[in-house]
DOGU-623165 format. One record per residue (C-alpha): chain; y, z, x. Coordinates in Angstrom, 3 decimals, m for minus. Last residue first. Layout:
<nodes>
node cadena=A&y=Y&z=Z&x=X
...
</nodes>
This chain:
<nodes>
node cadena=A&y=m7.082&z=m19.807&x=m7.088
node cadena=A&y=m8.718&z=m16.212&x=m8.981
node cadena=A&y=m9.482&z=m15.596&x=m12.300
node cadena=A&y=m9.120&z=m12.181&x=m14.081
node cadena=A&y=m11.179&z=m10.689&x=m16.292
node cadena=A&y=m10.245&z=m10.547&x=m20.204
node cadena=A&y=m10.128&z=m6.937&x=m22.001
node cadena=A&y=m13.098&z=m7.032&x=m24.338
node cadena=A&y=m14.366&z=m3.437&x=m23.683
node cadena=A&y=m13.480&z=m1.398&x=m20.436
node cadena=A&y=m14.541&z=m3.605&x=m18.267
node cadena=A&y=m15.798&z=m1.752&x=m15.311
node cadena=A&y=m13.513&z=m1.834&x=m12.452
node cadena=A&y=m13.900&z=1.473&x=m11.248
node cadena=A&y=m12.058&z=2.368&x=m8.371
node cadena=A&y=m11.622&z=5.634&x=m9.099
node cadena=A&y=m7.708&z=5.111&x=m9.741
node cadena=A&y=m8.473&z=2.470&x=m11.785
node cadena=A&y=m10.926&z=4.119&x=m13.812
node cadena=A&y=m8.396&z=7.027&x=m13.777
node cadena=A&y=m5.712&z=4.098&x=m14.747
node cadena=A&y=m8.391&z=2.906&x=m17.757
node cadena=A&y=m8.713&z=6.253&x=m18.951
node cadena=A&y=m4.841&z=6.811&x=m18.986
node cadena=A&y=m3.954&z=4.284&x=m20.935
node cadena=A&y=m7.205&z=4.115&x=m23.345
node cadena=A&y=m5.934&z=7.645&x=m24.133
node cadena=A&y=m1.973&z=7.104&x=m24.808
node cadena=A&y=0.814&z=6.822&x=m22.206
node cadena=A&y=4.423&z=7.036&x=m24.354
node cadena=A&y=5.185&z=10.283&x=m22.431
node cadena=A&y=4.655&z=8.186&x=m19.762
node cadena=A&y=8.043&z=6.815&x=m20.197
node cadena=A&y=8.211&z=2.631&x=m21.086
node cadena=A&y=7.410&z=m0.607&x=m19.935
node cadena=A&y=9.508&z=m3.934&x=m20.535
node cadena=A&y=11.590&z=m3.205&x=m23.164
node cadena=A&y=11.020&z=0.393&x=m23.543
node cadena=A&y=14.122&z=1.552&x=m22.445
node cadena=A&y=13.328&z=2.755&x=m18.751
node cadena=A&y=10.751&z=4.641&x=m17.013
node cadena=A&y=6.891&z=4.961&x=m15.305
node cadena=A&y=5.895&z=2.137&x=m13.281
node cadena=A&y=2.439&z=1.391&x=m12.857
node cadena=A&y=1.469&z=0.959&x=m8.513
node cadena=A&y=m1.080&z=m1.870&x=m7.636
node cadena=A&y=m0.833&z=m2.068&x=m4.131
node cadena=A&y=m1.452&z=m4.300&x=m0.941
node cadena=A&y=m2.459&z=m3.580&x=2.725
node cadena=A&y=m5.148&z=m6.426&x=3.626
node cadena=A&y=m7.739&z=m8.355&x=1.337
node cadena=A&y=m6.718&z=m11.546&x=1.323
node cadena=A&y=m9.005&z=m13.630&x=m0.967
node cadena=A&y=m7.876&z=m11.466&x=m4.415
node cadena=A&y=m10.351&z=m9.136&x=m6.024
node cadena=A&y=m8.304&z=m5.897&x=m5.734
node cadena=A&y=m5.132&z=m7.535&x=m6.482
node cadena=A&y=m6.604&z=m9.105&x=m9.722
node cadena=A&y=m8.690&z=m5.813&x=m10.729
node cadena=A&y=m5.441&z=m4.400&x=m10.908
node cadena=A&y=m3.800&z=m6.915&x=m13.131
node cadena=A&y=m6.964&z=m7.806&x=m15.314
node cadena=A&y=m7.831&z=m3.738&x=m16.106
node cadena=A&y=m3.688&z=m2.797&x=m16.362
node cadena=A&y=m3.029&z=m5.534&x=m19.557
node cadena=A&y=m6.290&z=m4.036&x=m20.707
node cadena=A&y=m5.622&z=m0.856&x=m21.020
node cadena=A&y=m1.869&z=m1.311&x=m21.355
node cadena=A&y=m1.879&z=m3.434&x=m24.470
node cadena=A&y=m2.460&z=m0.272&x=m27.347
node cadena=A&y=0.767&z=0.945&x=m25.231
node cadena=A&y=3.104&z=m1.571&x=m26.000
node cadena=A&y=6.082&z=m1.762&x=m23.307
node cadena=A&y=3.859&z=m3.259&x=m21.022
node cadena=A&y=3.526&z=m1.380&x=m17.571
node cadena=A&y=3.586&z=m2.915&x=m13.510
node cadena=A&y=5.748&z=m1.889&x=m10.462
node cadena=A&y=5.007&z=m2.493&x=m6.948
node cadena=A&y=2.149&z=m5.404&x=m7.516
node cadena=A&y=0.828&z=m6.808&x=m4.222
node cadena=A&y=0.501&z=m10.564&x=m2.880
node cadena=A&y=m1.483&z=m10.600&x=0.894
node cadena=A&y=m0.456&z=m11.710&x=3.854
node cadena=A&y=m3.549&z=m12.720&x=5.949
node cadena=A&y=m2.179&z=m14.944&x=7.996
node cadena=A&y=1.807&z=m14.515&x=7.716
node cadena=A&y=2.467&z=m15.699&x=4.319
node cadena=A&y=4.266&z=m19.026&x=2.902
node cadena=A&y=0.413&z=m20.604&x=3.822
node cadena=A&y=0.333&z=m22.909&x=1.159
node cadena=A&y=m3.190&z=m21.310&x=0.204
node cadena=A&y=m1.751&z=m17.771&x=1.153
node cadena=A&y=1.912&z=m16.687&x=m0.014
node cadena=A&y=2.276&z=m20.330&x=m2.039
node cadena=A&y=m1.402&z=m20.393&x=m4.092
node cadena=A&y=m1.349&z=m16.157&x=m4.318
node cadena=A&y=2.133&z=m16.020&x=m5.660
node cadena=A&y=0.902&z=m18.813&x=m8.412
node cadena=A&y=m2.290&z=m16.694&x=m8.928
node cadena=A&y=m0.492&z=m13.711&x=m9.922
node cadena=A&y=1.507&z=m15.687&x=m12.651
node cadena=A&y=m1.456&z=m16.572&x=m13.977
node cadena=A&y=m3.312&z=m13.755&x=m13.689
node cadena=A&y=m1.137&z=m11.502&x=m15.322
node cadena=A&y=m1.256&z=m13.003&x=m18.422
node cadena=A&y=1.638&z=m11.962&x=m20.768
node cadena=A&y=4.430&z=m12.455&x=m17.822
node cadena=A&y=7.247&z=m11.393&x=m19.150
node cadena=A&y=6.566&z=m8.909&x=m21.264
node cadena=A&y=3.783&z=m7.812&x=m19.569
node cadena=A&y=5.596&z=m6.381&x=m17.074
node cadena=A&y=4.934&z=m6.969&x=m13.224
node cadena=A&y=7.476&z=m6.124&x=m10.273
node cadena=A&y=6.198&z=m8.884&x=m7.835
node cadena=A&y=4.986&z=m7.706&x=m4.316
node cadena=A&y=4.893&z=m10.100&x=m1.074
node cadena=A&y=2.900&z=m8.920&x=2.333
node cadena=A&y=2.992&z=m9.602&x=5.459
node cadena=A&y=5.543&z=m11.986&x=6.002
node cadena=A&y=5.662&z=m14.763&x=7.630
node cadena=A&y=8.093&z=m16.636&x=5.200
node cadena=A&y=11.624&z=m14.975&x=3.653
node cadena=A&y=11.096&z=m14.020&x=0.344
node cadena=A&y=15.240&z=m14.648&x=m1.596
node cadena=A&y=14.300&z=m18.197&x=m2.322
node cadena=A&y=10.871&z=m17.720&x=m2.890
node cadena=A&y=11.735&z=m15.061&x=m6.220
node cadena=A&y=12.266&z=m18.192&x=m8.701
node cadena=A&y=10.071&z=m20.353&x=m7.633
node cadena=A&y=7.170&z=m17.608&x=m8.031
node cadena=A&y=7.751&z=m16.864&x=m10.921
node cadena=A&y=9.688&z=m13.555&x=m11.761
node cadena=A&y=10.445&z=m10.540&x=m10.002
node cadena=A&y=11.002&z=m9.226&x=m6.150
node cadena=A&y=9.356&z=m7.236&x=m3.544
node cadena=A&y=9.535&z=m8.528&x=0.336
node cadena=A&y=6.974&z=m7.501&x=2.996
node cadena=A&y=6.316&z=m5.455&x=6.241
node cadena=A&y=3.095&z=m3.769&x=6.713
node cadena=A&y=4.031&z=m0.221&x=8.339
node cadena=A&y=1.734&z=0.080&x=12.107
node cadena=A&y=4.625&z=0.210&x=14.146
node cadena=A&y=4.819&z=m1.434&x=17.922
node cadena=A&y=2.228&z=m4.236&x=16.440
node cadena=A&y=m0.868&z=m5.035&x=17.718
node cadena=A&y=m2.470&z=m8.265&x=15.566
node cadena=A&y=1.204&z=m9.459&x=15.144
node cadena=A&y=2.238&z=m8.722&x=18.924
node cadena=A&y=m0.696&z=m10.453&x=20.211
node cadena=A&y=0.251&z=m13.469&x=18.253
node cadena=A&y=3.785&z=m12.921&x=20.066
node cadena=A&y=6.939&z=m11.519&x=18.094
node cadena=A&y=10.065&z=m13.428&x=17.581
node cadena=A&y=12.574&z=m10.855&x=19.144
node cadena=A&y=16.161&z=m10.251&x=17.374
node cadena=A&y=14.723&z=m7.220&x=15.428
node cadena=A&y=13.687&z=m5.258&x=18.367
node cadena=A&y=10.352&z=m2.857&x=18.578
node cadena=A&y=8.322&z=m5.795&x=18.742
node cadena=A&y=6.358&z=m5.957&x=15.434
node cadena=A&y=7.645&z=m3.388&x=13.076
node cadena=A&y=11.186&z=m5.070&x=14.568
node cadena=A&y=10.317&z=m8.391&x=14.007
node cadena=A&y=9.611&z=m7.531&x=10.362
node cadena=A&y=12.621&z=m5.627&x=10.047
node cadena=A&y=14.884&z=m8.580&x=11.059
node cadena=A&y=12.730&z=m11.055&x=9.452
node cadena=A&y=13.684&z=m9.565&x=5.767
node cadena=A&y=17.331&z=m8.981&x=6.660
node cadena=A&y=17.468&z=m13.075&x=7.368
node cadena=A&y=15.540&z=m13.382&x=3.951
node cadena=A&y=17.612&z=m11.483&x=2.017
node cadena=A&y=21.056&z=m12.983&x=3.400
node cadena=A&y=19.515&z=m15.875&x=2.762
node cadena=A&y=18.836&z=m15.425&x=m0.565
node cadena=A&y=21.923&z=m14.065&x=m1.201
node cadena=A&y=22.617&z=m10.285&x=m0.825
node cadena=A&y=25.971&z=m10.124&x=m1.864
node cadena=A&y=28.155&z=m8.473&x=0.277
node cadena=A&y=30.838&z=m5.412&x=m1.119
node cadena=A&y=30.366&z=m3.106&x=1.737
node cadena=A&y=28.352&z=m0.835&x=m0.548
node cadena=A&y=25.691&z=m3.666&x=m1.112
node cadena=A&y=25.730&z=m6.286&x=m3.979
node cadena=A&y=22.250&z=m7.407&x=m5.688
node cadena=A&y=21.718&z=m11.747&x=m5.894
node cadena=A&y=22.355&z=m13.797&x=m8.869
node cadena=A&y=25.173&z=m14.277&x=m10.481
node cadena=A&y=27.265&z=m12.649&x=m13.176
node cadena=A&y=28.385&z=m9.376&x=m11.433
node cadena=A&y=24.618&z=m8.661&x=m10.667
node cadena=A&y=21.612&z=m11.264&x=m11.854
node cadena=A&y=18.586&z=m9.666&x=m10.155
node cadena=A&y=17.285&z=m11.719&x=m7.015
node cadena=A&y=17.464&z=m8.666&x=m4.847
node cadena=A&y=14.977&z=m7.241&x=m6.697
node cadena=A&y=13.584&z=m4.873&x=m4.418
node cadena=A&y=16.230&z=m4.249&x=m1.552
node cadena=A&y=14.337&z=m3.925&x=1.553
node cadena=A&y=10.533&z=m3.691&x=1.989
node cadena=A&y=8.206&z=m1.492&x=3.833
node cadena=A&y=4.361&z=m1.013&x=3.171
node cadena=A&y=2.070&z=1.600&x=4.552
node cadena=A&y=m1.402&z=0.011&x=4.853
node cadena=A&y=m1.278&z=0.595&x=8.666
node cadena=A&y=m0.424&z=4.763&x=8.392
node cadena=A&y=3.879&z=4.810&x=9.153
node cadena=A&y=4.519&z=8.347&x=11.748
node cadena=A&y=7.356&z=5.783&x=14.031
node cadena=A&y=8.293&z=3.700&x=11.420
node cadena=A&y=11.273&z=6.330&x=9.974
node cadena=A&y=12.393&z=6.996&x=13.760
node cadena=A&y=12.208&z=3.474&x=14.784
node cadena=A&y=14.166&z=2.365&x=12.148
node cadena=A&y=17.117&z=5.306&x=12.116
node cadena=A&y=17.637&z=4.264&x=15.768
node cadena=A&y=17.556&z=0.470&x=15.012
node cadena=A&y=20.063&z=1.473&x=12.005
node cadena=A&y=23.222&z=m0.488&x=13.496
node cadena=A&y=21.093&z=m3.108&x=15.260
node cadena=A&y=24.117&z=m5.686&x=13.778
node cadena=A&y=21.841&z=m7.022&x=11.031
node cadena=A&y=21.440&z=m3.863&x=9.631
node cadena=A&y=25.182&z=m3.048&x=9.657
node cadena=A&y=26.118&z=m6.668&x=8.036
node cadena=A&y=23.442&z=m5.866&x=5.492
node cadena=A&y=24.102&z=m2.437&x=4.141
node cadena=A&y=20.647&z=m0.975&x=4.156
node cadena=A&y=18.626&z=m0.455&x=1.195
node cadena=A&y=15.542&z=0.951&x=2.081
node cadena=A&y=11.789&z=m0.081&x=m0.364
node cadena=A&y=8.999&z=2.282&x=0.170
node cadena=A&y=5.188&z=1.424&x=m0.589
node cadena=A&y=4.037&z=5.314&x=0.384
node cadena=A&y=0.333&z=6.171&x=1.548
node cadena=A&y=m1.355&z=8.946&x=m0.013
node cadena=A&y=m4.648&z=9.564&x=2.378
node cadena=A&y=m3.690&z=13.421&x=3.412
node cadena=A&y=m3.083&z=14.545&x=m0.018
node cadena=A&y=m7.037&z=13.724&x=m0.877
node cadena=A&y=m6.372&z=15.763&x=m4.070
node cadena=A&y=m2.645&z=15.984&x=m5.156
node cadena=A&y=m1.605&z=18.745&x=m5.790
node cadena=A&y=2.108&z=18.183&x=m7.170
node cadena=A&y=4.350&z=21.452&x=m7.802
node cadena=A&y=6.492&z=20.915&x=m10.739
node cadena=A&y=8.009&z=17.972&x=m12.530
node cadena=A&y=7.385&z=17.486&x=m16.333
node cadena=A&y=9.674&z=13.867&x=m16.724
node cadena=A&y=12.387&z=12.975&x=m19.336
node cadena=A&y=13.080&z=9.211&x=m20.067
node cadena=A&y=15.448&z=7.102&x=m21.779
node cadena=A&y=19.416&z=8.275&x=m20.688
node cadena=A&y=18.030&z=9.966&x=m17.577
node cadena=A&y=15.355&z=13.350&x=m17.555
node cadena=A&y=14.487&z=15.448&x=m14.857
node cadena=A&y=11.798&z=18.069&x=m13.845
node cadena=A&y=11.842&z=18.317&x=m9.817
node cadena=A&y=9.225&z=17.009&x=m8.494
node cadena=A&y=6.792&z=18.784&x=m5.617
node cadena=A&y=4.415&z=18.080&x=m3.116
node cadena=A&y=5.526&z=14.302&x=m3.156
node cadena=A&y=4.113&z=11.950&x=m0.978
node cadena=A&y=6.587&z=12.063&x=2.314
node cadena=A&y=9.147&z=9.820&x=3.176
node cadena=A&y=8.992&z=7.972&x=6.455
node cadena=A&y=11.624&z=9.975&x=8.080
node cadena=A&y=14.909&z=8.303&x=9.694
node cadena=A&y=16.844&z=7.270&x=6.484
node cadena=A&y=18.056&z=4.032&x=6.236
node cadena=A&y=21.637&z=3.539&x=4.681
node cadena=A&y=23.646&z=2.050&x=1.759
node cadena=A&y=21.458&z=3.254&x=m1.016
node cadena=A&y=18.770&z=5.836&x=m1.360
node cadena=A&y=15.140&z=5.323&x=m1.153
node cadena=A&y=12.877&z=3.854&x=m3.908
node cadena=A&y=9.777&z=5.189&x=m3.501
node cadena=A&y=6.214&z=3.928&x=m5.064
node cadena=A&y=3.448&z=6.210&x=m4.498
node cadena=A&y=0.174&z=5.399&x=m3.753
node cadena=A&y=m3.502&z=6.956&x=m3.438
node cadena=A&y=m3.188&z=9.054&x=m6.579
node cadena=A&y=m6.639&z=9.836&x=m8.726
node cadena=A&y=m6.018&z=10.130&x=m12.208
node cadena=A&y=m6.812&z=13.843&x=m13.927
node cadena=A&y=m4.421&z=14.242&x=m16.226
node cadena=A&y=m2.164&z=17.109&x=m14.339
node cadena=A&y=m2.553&z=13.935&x=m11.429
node cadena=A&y=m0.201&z=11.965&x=m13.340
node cadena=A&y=1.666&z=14.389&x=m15.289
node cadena=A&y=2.714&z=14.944&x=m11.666
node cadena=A&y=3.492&z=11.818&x=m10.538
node cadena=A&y=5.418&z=10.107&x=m13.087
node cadena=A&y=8.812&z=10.701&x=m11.618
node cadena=A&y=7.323&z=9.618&x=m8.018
node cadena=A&y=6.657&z=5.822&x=m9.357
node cadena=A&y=3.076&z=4.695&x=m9.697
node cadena=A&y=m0.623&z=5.004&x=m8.065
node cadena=A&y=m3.350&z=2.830&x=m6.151
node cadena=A&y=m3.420&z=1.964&x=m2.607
node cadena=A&y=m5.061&z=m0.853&x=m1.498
node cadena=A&y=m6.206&z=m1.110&x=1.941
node cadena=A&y=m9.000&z=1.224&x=2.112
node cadena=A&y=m11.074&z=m0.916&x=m0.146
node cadena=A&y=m14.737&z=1.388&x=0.083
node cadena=A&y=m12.715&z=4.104&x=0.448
node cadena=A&y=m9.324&z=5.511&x=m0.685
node cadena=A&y=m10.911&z=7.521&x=m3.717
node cadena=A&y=m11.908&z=10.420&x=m1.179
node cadena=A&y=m15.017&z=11.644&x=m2.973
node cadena=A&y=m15.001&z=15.307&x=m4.858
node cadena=A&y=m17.304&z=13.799&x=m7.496
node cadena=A&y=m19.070&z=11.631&x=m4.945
node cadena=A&y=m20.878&z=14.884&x=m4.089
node cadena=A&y=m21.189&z=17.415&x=m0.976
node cadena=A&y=m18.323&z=16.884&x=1.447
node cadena=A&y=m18.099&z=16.975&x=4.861
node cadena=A&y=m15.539&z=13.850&x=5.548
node cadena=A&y=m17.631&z=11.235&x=6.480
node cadena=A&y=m20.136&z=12.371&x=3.576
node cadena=A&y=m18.147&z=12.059&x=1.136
node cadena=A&y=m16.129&z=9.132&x=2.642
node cadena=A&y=m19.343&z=6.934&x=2.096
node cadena=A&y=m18.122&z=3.264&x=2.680
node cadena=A&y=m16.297&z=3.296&x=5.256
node cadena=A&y=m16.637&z=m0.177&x=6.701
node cadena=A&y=m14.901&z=m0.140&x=9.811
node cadena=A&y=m11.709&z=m2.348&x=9.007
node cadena=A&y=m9.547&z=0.856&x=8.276
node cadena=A&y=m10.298&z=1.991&x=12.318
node cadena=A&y=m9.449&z=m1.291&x=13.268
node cadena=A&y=m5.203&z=m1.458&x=11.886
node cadena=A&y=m4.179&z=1.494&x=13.686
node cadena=A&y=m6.734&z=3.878&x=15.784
node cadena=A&y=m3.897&z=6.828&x=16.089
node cadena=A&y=m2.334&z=6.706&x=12.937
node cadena=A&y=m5.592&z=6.451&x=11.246
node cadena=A&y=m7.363&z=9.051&x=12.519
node cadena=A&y=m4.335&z=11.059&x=12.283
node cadena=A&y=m4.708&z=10.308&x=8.839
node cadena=A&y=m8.412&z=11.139&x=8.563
node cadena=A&y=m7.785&z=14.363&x=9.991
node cadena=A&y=m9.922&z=15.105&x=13.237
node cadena=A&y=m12.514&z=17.856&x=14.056
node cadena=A&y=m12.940&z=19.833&x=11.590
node cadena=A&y=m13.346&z=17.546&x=8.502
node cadena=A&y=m14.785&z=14.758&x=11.379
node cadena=A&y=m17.477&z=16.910&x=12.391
node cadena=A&y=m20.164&z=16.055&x=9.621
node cadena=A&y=m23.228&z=14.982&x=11.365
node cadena=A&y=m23.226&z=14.566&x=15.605
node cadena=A&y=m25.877&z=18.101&x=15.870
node cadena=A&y=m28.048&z=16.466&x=13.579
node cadena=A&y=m28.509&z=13.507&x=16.096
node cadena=A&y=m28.049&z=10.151&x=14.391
node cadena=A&y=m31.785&z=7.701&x=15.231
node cadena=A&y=m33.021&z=8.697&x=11.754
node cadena=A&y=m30.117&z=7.366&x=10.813
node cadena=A&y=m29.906&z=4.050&x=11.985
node cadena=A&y=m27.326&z=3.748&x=14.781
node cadena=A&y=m23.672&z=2.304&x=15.356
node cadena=A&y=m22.023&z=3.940&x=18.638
node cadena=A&y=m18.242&z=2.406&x=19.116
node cadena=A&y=m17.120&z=4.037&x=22.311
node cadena=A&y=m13.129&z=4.989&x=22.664
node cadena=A&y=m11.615&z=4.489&x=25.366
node cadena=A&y=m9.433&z=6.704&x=28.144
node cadena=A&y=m12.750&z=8.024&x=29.490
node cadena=A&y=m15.296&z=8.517&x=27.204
node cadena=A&y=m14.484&z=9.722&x=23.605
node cadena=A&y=m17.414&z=9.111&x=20.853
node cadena=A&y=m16.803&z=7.100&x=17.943
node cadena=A&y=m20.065&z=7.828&x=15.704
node cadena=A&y=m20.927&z=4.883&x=13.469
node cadena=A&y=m23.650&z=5.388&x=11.062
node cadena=A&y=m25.538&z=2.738&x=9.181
node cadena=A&y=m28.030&z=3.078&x=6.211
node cadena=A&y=m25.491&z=3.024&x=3.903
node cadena=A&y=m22.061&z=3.093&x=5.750
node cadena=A&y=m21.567&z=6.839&x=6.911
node cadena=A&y=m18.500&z=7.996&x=9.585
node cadena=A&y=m19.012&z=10.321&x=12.487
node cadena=A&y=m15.420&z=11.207&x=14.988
node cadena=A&y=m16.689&z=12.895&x=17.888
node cadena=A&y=m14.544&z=14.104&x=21.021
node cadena=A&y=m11.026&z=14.363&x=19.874
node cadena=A&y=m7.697&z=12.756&x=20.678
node cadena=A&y=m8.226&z=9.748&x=22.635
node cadena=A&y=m5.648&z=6.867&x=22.247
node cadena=A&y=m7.550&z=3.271&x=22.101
node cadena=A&y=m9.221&z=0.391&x=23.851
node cadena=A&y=m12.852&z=m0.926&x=22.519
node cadena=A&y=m15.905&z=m0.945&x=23.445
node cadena=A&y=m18.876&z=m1.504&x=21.284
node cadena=A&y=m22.559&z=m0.038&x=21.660
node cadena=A&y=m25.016&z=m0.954&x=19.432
node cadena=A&y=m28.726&z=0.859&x=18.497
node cadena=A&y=m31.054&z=0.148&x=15.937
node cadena=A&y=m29.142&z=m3.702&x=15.018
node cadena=A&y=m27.089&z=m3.451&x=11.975
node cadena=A&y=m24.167&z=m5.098&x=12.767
node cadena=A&y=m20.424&z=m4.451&x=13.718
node cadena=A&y=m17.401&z=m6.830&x=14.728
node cadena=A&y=m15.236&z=m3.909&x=16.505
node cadena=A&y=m11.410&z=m4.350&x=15.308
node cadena=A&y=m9.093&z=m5.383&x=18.095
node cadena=A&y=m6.899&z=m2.449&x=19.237
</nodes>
């Protein structure tokens, strides 16, 4: 449904189409309180001063009507509204207890499952996870944020596990990557399996196939499926507008419609991840999309903005996107810890700053050798202050780190 354009006149009244499923829904902005009343088989918009709110309207939601469900239902408008008191949308008393998703809904803010637990055991808030799902097929259930993790360990890295609680459970969104076997995909082979595992997605969900897939494998570049084909870069890119058509239209052969884009069949955004400048990803990042993700390490790419800014100049100023498409980071660490602080501060405060403010991430990445990141084991204090700062949403400086600088 087309997002309601609100101001702050005494008393407005917006219609709107939509999928009834409660009576009163009452969300906070300042001053400014919208209560979404069911009439009929709409929804009406009410936006009043306060003193104008009856008592009687305050505080339902928490029993009323999950946030997620909210959001499932209502789609892309109901995350424009401006939510900018989720406290006291949601019943409770103090900012300390806040849902961390609000007043930048979009961007969701964690790491890798692995890292997870020790994750919220110190205290940073999780609003993303990154999941990696298995290879050679697409499974039919959106995966789930974890409630538990099995302790593990591979050849670098060993990992708590245990029961997750994760505060706010309801409001983790997932930034999942399939990896279908192409010629099967391309076929309609997993359209059954698709519309099953879109079919429960929140809008700032994002879905993208084969991360990487411009890695050097077998001496040249491009990853290699089960079936033996090497995902080229146009291989990529056809697979790419396949599942984007499909979020859109319900069939991956069908060009959507304008309409189609601003009301999709599935709410998932639908993007490619990949690594390196941005000239040397493009090839494999098919255009339209709605979102594209780089995998960032600071060993690579020493100033995050820079490289940043080049996605941002082809996905939106050059207009590679789909309107609105923003870039997103799906992995990001250094490999030297006394660097992350700061190295984390510009990056994230980067995506959260850019022009384009629609679903996007900034997700650490928790594993490997040390070369380019590391195991959180290796997380010190500044780490993990700045990533519950992060986490929080604060983007105070936190001491001589350099700010990021936009196109």
């Amino acid at each position: 449904m087309q997002s309601p354009q609100v101001t702050p006149s005494p008393f407005q009244v917006i219609r709107c189409n939509g999928i009834p499923g409660t009576k009163f829904i009452y969300f906070l902005k300042g001053e400014l309180n919208i209560l979404v009343i069911l009439e009929g088989s709409g929804w009406l918009w009410h936006i009043m001063k306060e003193q104008n709110t009856p008592s009687s309207h305050k505080n339902i939601i928490g029993g009323k009507f999950s946030r997620r469900k909210f959001l499932t239902v209502a789609g892309a408008s109901a995350l424009a509204l401006p939510l900018l008191k989720p406290w006291q949308a949601f019943g409770q008393a103090t900012p300390a207890t806040a849902d961390p998703n609000s007043p930048n809904p979009w961007l969701m803010r964690g790491a890798n499952v692995d890292a997870i637990p020790d994750m919220v055991k110190a205290g940073i808030p999780i609003t993303g996870v990154r999941h990696y799902c298995a290879a050679n097929t697409v499974p039919s259930v959106w995966p789930a944020p974890p409630g538990t993790v099995a302790a593990g360990s591979n050849s670098q890295c060993s990992w708590q596990g245990g029961t997750v609680t994760i505060p706010n459970l309801i409001d983790v969104s997932m930034c999942v990557t399939i990896y279908p076997l192409v010629n099967t995909l391309l076929a309609g082979g997993y359209d059954t399996e698709l519309q099953s595992l879109m079919s429960t997605a929140k809008p700032r969900e994002m879905l993208s196939l084969w991360h990487e897939a411009s890695n050097i494998t077998q001496g040249a570049p491009g990853k290699i499926d089960g079936d033996g084909v090497r995902i080229t870069g146009n291989v990529a890119r056809a697979m790419q507008v396949y599942l984007y058509n499909f979020a859109k239209t319900g069939s991956g052969t069908t060009t959507p419609t304008a309409s189609q884009i601003q009301n999709p069949v599935y709410k998932c955004a639908i993007g490619a991840v990949d690594i390196g400048h941005w000239n040397d990803a493009v090839p494999w990042m098919a255009p339209g999309l709605d979102f594209y993700a780089m995998d960032l390490y600071e060993a690579q790419f020493p100033d995050p903005s820079a490289v940043l800014n080049g996605w941002d100049y082809q996905v939106r100023l050059q207009g590679h996107g789909a309107p609105g498409a923003t870039v997103a980071v799906a992995e990001c660490n250094s490999h030297i810890d006394s660097h992350r602080e700061c190295y984390f501060y510009t990056a994230a405060k980067w995506v959260w700053n850019q022009t384009n403010r629609g679903a996007r991430s900034f997700l650490t990445f928790w594993n490997g050798d040390g070369t380019l990141g590391g195991c959180w084991s290796t997380a010190g204090p500044g780490t993990i202050t700045e990533l519950t700062n992060i986490g929080s949403q604060d983007y105070t400086n936190p001491g001589g780190c350099p700010e990021p600088y936009f196109n």
